[in-house]
N, C-alpha and C positions, 0 to 999 in steps of 0.2 A: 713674371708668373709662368709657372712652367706648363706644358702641354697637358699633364695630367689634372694639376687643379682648373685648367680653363672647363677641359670637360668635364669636373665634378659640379662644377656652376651653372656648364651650360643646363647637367641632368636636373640638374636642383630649380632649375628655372622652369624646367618642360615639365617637371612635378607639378611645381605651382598654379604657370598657368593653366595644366590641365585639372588640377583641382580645381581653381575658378570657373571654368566651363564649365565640370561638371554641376558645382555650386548653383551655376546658373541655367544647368539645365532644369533642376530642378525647382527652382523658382519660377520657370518659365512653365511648366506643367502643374504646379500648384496654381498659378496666375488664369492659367487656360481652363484649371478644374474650379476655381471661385466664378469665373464670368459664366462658363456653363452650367455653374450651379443659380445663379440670378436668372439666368435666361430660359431652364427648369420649371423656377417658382412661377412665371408668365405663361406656362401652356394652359391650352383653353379652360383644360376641365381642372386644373387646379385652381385656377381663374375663378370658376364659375363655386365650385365647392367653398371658397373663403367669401365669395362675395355674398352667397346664399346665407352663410354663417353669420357675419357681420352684420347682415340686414335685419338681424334683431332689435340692436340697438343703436347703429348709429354714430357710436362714441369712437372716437381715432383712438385714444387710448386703447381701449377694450379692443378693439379692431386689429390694433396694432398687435394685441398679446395673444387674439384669436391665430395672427399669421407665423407668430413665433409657437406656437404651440405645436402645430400644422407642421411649422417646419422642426422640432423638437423631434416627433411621431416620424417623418421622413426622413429625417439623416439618423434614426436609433436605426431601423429596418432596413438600412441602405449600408449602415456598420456591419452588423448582423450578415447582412447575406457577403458583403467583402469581404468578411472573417472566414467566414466557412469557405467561397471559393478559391480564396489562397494560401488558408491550411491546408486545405484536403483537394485541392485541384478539381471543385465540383463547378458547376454550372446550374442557371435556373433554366429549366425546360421549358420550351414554349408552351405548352398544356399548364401548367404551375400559370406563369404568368399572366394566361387569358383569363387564368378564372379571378388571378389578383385583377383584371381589369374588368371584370361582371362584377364582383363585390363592390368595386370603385364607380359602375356603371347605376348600382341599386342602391349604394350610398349617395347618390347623386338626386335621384329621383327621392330619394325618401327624403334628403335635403329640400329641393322643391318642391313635394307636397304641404312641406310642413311650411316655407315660406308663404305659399301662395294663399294658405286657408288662415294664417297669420293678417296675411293682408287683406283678405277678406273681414275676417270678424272685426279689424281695426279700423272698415268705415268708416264715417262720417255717420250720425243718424239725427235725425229732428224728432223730438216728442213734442206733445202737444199735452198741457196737464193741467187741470181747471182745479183753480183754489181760491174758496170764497167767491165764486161767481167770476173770477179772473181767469184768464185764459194766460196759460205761462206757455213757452215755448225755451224748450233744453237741446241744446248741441252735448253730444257724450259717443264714445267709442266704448266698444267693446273687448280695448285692450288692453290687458294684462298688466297688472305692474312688475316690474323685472329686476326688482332688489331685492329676490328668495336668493338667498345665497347659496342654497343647493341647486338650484338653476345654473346660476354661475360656476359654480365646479364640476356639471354636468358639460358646461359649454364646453370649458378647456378640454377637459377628457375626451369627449367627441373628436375635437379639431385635433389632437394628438390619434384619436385610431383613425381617422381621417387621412393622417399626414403618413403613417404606416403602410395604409392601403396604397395610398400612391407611391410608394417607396420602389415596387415592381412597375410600376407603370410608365408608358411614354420614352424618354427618353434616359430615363434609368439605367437601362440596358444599354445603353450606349456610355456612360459612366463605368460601368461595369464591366465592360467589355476592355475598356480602357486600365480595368486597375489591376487585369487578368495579365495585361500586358507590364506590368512593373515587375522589377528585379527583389524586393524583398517585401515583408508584411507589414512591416513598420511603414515603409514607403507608400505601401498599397493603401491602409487606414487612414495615413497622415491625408493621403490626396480628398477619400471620401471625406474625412471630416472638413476640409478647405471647401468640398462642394457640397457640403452640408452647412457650411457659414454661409458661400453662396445664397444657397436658395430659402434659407432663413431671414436674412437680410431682403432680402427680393421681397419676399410675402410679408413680413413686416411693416416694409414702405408702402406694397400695395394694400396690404388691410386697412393702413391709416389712409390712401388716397381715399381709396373706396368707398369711404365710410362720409367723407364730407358731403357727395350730395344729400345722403339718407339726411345728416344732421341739419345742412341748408334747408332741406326741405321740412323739417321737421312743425313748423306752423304753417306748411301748408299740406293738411291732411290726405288733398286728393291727389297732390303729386308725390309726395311720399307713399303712398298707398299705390301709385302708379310704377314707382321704381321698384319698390318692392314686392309683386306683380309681376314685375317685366323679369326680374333675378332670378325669381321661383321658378318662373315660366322656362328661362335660359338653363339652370339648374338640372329640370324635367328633361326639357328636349337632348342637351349632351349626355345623359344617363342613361335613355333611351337610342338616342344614336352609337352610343359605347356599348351595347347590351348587345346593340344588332352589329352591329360590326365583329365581336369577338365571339359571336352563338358559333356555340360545338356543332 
């Protein structure tokens, strides 16, 4: 073999395996953008905004489609702002983002209110009701039944502007920051949508964890009444801690 074809093999070789590296570098930054997208879906007040949601019903199913929603609503507005910062070389400004985390802060609490007066009116009560001279005695709540199916289509839609709102928030920016740093848009989109499988998946598993004590508890009125209470309550207070933390 002559001098010249060895070095046409060797270049032929240092193509390849620098294709392969690259191959794998990229794999290795989609890998780092799915794990940061599950570890995303678990911050406090995403946490607290699915669990407050879920504690309607209970159901892992539904729970589970509540988290996919959620995360539907956050990886479209996570597209969105990736597109326009690496067409047009813009950025979100910090003033932009605080007030996307005061929105996220009053969606929280208006979450919580509405749990915690859920869980009130779904007491436990005793009546006492005389018929024919008998004294009857009735266990009943005061709540709701939740197979209006315009309820249900209101849930989803909720959990998607929900999943939107926190699309700016938290650690977003640090995704972001990240996709400012890639070489093409194609590349840039492909990473968000990996971390928008991420944190889809995340919220998912966790809407169906979450959801099994509500259903465990479900014949027994005062501890279910007590977790969902506790959720509200949790819901409230990060809304309010996220309200004071980001005041102009």
């Amino acid at each position: 073999m002559s001098r010249q074809n060895r070095r046409s093999q060797v270049e032929l070789w240092r193509g390849v395996i620098s294709g392969i590296i690259a191959q794998m570098e990229t794999v290795y930054i989609w890998g780092v953008g799915f794990l940061l997208g599950l570890k995303h879906s678990l911050e406090p007040d995403h946490v607290m905004a699915v669990s407050a949601m879920v504690s309607r019903h209970g159901n892992p199913l539904r729970s589970a489609l509540t988290g996919l929603f959620w995360g539907i609503g956050h990886t479209t507005t996570l597209l969105i702002a990736a597109l326009v910062i690496l067409a047009f070389g813009l950025s979100v400004p910090p003033s932009l983002e605080r007030w996307f985390e005061l929105f996220v802060g009053v969606a929280l609490i208006w979450l919580g209110v509405a749990v915690v007066r859920r869980a009130v009116d779904t007491r436990l009560h005793i009546h006492r009701h005389k018929h024919e001279g008998r004294v009857h005695v009735h266990f009943h709540t005061h709540e709701q039944e939740e197979t209006h199916e315009l309820e249900h289509s209101h849930e989803h839609g909720r959990s998607v502007l929900i999943g939107m709102a926190h699309g700016f928030a938290g650690s977003a920016g640090l995704m972001l920051l990240m996709v400012s740093q890639v070489d093409t848009l194609l590349n840039g989109l492909v990473y968000v949508a990996v971390f928008g499988i991420g944190s889809i998946i995340g919220m998912m598993v966790f809407g169906g964890v979450v959801s099994l004590p509500l259903q465990a508890s479900s014949r027994l009125p005062r501890v279910n009444t007590v977790i969902r209470f506790s959720v509200g309550m949790g819901s409230l207070g990060m809304g309010l801690f996220i309200i004071a933390a980001n005041w102009p």
